[in-house]
Structures are given as C-alpha cells and as structure tokens.
C-alpha positions in Angstrom: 33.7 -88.7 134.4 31.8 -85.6 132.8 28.6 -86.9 131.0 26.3 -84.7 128.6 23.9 -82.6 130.3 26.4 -82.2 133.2 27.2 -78.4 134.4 30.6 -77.6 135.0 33.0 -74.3 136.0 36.1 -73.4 134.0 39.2 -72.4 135.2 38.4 -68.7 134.2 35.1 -68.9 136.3 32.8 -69.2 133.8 30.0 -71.7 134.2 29.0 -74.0 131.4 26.8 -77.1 130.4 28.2 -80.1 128.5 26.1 -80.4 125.3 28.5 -83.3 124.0 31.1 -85.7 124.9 33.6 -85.5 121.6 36.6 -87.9 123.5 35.6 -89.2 126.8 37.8 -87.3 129.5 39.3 -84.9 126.6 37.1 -83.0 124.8 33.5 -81.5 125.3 31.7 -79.2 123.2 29.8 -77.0 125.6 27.7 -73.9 126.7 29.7 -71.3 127.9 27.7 -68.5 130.2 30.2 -65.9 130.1 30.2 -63.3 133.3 28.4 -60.5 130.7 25.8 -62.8 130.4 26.7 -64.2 126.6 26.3 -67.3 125.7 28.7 -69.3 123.3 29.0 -72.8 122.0 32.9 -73.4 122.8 35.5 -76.7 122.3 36.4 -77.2 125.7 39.5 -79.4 127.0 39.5 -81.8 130.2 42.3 -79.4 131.7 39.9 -76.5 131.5 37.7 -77.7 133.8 38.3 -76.9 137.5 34.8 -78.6 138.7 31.6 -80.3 137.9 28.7 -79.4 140.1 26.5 -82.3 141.7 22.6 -82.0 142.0 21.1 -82.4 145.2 17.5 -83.2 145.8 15.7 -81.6 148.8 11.8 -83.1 149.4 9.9 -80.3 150.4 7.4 -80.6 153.2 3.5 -82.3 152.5 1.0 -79.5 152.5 -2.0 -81.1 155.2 
C-alpha cells in the first residue's frame, strides 16, 4: 500500500514523493524529480511504479 508522504521510483527511473492518495492502489498525485533536476507535480498510475523505498533508522553512537 503506497501512503502520502511515501517516496517512490517510476518505471522511467525517476524518483518521486506521494503528495496524495486520489484512489487507493490506482492513482497518486505526486512529485516527480526528473534526472535534469526539474520538479513537476504529475498524475501518476499504480502501474507506473516499479518501487517504494523503506526508511531505515540507524542510532548513532552516544558522545562520552
């Protein structure tokens, strides 16, 4: 399930963020970074999507 907020990669490569949810699983609105470095607000389709990236959280080490 893609959620608002989430960042995803099109099928063309392009990386984009989720800015709304229009029909859960079919439509997004999102911003698209394109590989020129332009940014456009773009319809996008479930089938455009190759991947959604996941956040990990690293600790970093206590400072004495």
């Amino acid at each position: 399930m893609i959620n608002e907020g989430d960042k995803i990669k099109l099928r063309t490569g392009e990386i984009a963020l989720i800015s709304e949810v229009l029909a859960e699983n079919k439509a997004y609105v999102a911003e698209v970074f394109s590989k020129s470095g332009d940014v456009s607000i773009e319809q996008i389709l479930q089938k455009e999507i190759a991947s959604v990236f996941v956040e990990t959280e690293h600790p970093l080490p206590q400072a004495i």
